[in-house]
VEXLUM-502398 format. One record per residue (C-alpha): x negated, z, y negated. Coordinates in steps of 0.1 Angstrom, whole numbers, plus 5000, padded with zeros to 4 digits. Example, Ala and Ser with C-alpha at 12.3 -4.5 7.8 and 13.67 -1.06 7.14 Angstrom:
<atoms>
487750785045 486350715011 
</atoms>
This chain:
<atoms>
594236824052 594437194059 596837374035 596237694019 599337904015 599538183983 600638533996 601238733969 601239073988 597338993999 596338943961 597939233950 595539453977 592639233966 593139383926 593939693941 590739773959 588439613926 590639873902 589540153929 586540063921 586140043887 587840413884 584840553905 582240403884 583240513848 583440873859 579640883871 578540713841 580140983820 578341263842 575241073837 575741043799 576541393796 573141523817 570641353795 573141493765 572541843779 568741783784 568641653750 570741953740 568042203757 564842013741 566242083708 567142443713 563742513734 561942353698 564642513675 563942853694 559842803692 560042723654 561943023648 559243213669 556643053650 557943013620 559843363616 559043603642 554943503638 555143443606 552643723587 550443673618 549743313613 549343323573 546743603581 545443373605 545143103580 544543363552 541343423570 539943083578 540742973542 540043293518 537443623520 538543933512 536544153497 537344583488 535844683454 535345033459 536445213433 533945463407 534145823421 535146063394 532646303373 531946663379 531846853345 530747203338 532047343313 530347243285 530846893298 526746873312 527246623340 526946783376 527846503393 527846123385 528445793398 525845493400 525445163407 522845103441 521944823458 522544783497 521344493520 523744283546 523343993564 525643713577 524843693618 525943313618 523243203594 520243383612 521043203642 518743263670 516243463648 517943743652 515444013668 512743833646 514643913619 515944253626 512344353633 511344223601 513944423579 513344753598 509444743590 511344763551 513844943557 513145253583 511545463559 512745793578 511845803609 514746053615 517245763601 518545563633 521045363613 518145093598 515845103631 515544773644 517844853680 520144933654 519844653636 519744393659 523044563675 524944503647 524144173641 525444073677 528644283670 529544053640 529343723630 530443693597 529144053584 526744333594 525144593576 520944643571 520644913547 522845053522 521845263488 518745213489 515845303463 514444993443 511044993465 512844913496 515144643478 511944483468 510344483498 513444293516 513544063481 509843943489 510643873530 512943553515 514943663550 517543353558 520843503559 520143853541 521643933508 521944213487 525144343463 525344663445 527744963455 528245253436 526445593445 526945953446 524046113422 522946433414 521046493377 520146843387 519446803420 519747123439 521547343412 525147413426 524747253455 526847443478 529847433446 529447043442 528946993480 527946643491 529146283494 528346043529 527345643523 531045583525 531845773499 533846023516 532946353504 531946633534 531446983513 532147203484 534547073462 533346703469 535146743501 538046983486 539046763461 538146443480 541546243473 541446263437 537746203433 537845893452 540245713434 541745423446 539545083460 540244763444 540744373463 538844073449 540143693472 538243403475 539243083486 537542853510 537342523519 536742393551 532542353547 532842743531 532342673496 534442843474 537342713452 538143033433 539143383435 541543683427 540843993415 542544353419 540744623398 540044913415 541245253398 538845543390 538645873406 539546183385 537046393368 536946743373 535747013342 534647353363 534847683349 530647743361 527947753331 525247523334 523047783314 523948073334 523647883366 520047813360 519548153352 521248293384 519348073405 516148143392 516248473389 517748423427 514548213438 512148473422 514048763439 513948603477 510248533470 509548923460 512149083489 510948833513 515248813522 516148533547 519148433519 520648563491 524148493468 524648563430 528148543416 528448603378 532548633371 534448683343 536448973350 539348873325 540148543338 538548563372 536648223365 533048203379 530348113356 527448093381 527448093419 523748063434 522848083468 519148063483 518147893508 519947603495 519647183499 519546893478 523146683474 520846373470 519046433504 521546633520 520746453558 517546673560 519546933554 520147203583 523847283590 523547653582 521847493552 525447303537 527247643545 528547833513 527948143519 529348323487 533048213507 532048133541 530148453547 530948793561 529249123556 530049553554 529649603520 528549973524 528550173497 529649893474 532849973489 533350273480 534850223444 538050123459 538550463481 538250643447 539950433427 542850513453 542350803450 542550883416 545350623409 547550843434 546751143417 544651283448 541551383429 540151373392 536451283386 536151653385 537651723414 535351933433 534951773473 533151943500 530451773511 529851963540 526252013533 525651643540 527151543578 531051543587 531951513626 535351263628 536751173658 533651293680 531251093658 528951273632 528551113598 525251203579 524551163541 520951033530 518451243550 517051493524 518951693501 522151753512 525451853488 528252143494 530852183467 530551853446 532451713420 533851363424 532151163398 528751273412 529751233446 530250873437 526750863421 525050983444 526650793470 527351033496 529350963524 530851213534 532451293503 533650913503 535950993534 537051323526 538251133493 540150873517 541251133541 543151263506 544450943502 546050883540 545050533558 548850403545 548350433511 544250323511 545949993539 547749923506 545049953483 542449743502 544849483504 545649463468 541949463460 542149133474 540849213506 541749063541 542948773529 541648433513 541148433471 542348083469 539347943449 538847633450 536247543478 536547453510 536047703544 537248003527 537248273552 539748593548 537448833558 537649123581 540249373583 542149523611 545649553605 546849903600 548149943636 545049873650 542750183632 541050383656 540750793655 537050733639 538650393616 539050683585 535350773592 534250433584 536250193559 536550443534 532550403529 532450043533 532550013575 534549903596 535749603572 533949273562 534049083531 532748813513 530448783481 533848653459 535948893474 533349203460 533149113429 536649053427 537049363430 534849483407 536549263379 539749453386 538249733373 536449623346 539249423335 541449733333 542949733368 544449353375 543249203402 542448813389 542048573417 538748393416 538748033404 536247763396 537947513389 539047463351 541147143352 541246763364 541346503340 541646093337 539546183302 535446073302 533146283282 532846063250 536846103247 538146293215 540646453239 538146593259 536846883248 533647133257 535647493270 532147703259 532548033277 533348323251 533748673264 537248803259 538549203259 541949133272 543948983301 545948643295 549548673291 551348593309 549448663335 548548353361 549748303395 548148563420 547148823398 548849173399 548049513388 546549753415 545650043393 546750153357 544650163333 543750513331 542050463365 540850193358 538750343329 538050623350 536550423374 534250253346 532550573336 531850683371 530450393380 528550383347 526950743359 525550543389 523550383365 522350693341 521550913368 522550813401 520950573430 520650303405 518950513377 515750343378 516749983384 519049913359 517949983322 520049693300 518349683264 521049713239 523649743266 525349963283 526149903320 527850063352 527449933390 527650093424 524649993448 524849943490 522949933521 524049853553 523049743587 523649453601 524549403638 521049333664 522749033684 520749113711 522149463717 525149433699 524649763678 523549833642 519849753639 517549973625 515249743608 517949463594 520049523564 522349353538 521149523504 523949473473 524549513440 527749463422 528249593386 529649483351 528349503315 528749593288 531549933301 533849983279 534349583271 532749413297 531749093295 530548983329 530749103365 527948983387 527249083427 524349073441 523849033480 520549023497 520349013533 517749133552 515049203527 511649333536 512549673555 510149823526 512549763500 515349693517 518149953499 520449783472 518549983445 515749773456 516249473464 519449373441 519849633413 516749463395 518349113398 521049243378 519149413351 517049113346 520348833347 522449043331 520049123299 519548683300 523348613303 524748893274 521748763250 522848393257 526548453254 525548663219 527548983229 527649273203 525249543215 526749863222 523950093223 521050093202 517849843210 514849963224 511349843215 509049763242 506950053241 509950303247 511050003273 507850033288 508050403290 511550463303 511250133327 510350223363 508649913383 510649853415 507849873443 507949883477 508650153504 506550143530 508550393540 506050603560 506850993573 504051223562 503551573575 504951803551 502752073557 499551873552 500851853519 501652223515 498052313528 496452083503 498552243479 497152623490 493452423490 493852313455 495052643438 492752873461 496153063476 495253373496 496653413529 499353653525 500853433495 504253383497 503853003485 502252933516 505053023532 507052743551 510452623536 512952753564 511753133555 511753193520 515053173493 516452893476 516752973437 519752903416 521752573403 520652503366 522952363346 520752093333 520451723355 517751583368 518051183371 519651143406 517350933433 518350633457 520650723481 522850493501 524750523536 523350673562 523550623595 526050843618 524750983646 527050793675 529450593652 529750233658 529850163622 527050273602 524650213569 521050243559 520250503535 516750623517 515750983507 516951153477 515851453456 518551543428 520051853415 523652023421 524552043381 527951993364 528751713346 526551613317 527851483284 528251093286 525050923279 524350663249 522650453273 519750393299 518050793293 514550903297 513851153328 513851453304 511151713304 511951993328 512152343307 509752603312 512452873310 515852803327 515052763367 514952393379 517752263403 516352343438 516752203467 516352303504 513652513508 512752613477 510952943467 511553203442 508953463439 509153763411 506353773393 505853723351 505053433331 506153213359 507952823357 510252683378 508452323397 510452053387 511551763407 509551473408 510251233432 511050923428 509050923390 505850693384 502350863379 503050863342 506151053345 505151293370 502151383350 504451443313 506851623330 504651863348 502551893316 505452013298 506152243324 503052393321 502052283354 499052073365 499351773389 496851653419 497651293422 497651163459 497950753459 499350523430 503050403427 506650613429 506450943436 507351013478 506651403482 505651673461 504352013468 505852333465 509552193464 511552173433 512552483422 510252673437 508852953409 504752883401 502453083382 501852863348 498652663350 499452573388 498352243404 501652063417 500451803449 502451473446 502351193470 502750803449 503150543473 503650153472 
</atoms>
């Protein structure tokens, strides 16, 4: 039997080598337990860092997500505010409409059957693309949820979609823009689009507080759509706004507007009636104009307001600030006798001209004025210097923006001092050279009513949360006032003193009573002064004045000495045969004015008239074809008629025989405007005039008769005039300008006899005025229409 020996040394390896090995395994199973630790470790943070992406950093995204599949959010759009004038008559109102959308998911596949349908409902204008059926059916692949058909829409056309019993069409009401008087104001109020937005006047200007701010109404859904209930936001209301314009007086304007551009055949013409102490406008009418509740037929020129927007040379309506320069800086008095150079001026290479036909020398200011004659107007502002008138035209308000309240206000045009030409003092001081809009004219014209303060032009009287209904909200009826506010408001200033300014009120009250507006503007019960113009417009084709194209104005105030209005009138191009201010504007005014002081119950300030003496002293404003005759046709009917014999001096022709001398005792002054200079790039339109050189009369109680031509004194004369020696003879008084009726007293007081040639306003007359007759003689006057 085989013995096994113990060696201790070879059990001690044997323990040695399994403890080895046991050391190398716990090791890797530690590694091992700390790798799936550390991808545990990572999947948690990877999931931690999502959530927080999710959970935080998407956050709002996810509840809109969810706020979407689970609610509907609808805007309530909020009700525009009102448009007042002041009286509170509603202008401009908001109303409910109803509009018609569809839901693109619920048609389905009967889409284009179903687009077609509606459009044969809806596309009422042809010119309307938005409810054609391309349109349409465009729409209702863009969306699926929502899509427009039609929107505001007249109850017809809702009924018509109402009987179709269309799957997936609805209808809900919006509100509407609405306008009671349709086109009265239009280019004021402006115009509102279908989303509410407005796009003109002082829709657009005041846009932001009109609108007002939308409301939110939330619906929640459940997962088959029905609804489980809903939250509501409340929109807030626009503001209203109370304007300063008349309602009364607006109608008035632009139907005495309407009439006017149907009798002057004009292309468009603007009426502003202003306050002159407050500067607020109480009628603003413009012709052509457009309907706010139609306004997409509307051309652009159409939406334009021209009483802001629009540019013109004034002319001779101009002229009142180069005199009022110049007597504020002591310069001249209205007695101030100014050569008028016998009717032309040469400046700067350029000849200026007065009206063709009689012509002026040595003439005091005030009748200078009257009779419009330009060369007197720029010796006047050569007195001044082009500094000091720079200063005044600015101050007048001109070359800059008014501020009222309306949208695409233009400054005007006026060169800056710097740039005046040699010729520049040839042509602004009678209204060339410089462009201006309707509110900027009369404006200025209320400065000088007002007693010299320039008032800047507003229209807007004040913006209020308040509905009419409210206690607190109050009619502000227009009643005339004879002093400025104190203090005064922001932007007014004093340009002249009043002295001047008073001045400037009688002179321009003698433009009336016997100068180129004499026999337009007769005011019953009211005195009134004014300053008429006439001036060419620029031919685009040649790029010069045009001979045939004029802008024919008007701007006055009544009554003088406490004036209650100031209105302009601007017609541009009129019929060429009335197409001088006198015309074409001065009667608007006569025939507003007399409405507007009657409404407003002004105290008269001259003595009424009854309609016979109206009738008598009225002169009908015709037309002038304005047609040349041959003067000595007329002269040799006039030999014809009173059997002259050969060697009779009245037969003679006007260049050889003697003028006779001034009287002292006016005739009524005839039309005259600018005329045109002979190479000047800035001229106006003028019309013939027959007047007398005389001193000035005593101020006049009001609109006065042409008075009866003594037999005695001589008669004013003019050029070419005869004087012959011989007893019991009269002097041939001036006629021109005078209706048959007239012509025929006044010669018949004379002594004279008349031969009538044609019906209407006395054109020519044969011998001249002045020229010395045997008593008994036949007088040959020319009427035409």
């Amino acid at each position: 039997m085989k013995r096994f020996s113990f060696h201790p040394e070879t059990s001690t390896a044997s323990e040695n080598t399994q403890t080895a090995q046991a050391g190398v395994v716990t090791p890797m199973r530690r590694l091992r337990v700390i790798y799936v630790l550390a991808f545990f470790a990572m999947w948690v943070g990877a999931i931690g860092m999502r959530l927080v992406w999710l959970q935080v950093v998407r956050h709002h995204e996810f509840v809109e997500r969810a706020a979407r599949q689970q609610q509907r959010t609808f805007e309530v759009a909020p009700r525009r505010g009102m448009l007042y004038d002041r009286n509170l008559h509603e202008l401009a109102m908001t109303v409910l409409s109803d509009s018609i959308y569809a839901v693109p998911s619920e048609i389905g596949d009967a889409r284009p059957a179903t687009a077609a349908a509606l459009a044969k409902a809806v596309h009422v204008d042809p010119t309307d693309s938005f409810t054609s059926a391309p349109q349409i059916l465009a729409r209702f692949n863009a969306s699926r949820n929502f899509a427009w058909v039609a929107r505001k829409q007249d109850p017809e056309v809702i009924n018509k979609v109402k009987a179709l019993n269309l799957k997936g069409v609805y209808v809900q009401k919006e509100f509407k823009r609405f306008y009671p008087d349709n086109q009265m104001a239009s280019e004021v109020l402006g115009y509102v689009g279908l989303d509410d937005s407005g796009l003109g006047g002082l829709e657009q200007n005041f846009d932001e507080d009109l609108h007002g701010t939308p409301g939110r109404m939330l619906t929640a859904l459940d997962a088959r759509r029905h609804v489980l209930g809903s939250e509501e936001r409340e929109p807030l209301p626009g503001e209203n706004l109370v304007l300063t314009i008349d309602a009364n007086i607006q109608f008035m304007a632009e139907q005495a507007l309407e009439r006017n551009m149907e009798r002057t055949k004009a292309i468009n013409g603007t009426i502003v009636v202003q306050d002159p102490h407050t500067g607020q406008i109480l009628a603003l009418a413009i012709r052509p104009t457009f309907n706010p509740n139609d306004f997409r037929h509307a051309t652009t020129e159409l939406l334009r307001d021209r009483a802001v927007s629009n540019v013109y040379e004034p002319g001779s309506t101009f002229k009142p600030v180069t005199y009022a320069a110049a007597l504020e800086e002591k310069a001249i008095t209205p007695d101030t006798v100014i050569d008028c150079g016998g009717g032309q001026l040469n400046i700067a290479g350029h000849t200026v001209h007065d009206a063709p036909g009689e012509h002026f020398g040595m003439t005091p200011a005030w009748k200078a004025l009257a009779v419009s004659s330009n060369v007197c107007a720029i010796r006047v502002g050569q007195r001044v210097g082009q500094d000091r008138l720079y200063k005044y035209i600015r101050a007048f308000g001109f070359g800059e923006r008014t501020g009222i309240e309306l949208p695409a206000e233009t400054r005007g045009l006026l060169e800056p001092l710097k740039r005046w030409g040699p010729a520049s003092m040839g042509a602004i001081p009678m209204g060339q050279e410089i462009a201006v809009t309707p509110i900027q004219i009369a404006s200025m014209v209320s400065a000088m009513a007002n007693g010299g303060v320039y008032m800047p032009p507003h229209i807007l009287l004040e913006s209020t949360e308040l509905m009419k209904g409210d206690p607190k909200l109050r009619p502000a009826a227009f009643h005339p006032e004879n002093s400025l506010p104190n203090p005064l408001p922001e932007g007014a200033h004093r340009v002249i003193s009043e002295m001047t300014a008073a001045q400037m009120r009688k002179m321009m009250q003698d433009v009336v009573l016997i100068g180129t507006a004499h026999h337009a503007v007769h005011l019953n019960g009211y005195s009134a002064a004014g300053k008429t113009g006439t001036a060419q417009k620029i031919d685009p084709a040649t790029h010069t004045y045009s001979k045939t194209k004029f802008v024919a104005s008007f701007v006055g105030f009544a009554p003088v000495n406490n004036p209650a209005i100031t209105m302009a009138v601007i017609m541009d191009s009129p019929d060429h045969s009335m197409h001088m201010g006198a015309q074409a504007s001065a009667p608007v005014f006569q025939e507003l004015a007399q409405q507007i002081l009657e409404y407003l119950g002004v105290p008269h300030d001259e003595e009424m008239q009854s309609q016979a003496e109206l009738a008598k002293n009225q002169v009908p404003v015709v037309e002038d074809d304005q047609t040349e005759q041959d003067e000595s046709d007329l002269n040799s009917l006039f030999a014809t008629v009173n059997d002259l014999p050969a060697d009779d001096p009245l037969r003679a022709p006007p260049a050889q025989v003697q003028a006779a001398p001034i009287a002292k005792n006016p005739a009524p002054i005839q039309n005259a405007d600018n005329a045109r200079p002979e190479a000047s790039p800035s001229h106006t339109a003028s019309s013939t005039s027959a007047f007398a050189e005389t001193l000035k009369p005593e101020p006049a109680e009001g609109p006065a008769p042409t008075p009866p031509m003594p037999a005695s004194p001589p008669a004013p004369p003019v050029k070419g005039s005869v004087v012959v020696n011989a007893g019991k003879r009269v002097a041939v008084p001036s006629l021109v300008g005078q209706p048959v009726r007239s012509v025929i007293e006044q010669a018949g007081s004379a002594g004279l006899g008349v031969q009538v040639l044609g019906t209407g306003i006395a054109r020519e007359q044969a011998p001249a005025a002045g020229t010395m007759v045997p008593v008994g003689t036949e007088i040959v006057v020319r009427f035409t229409r």
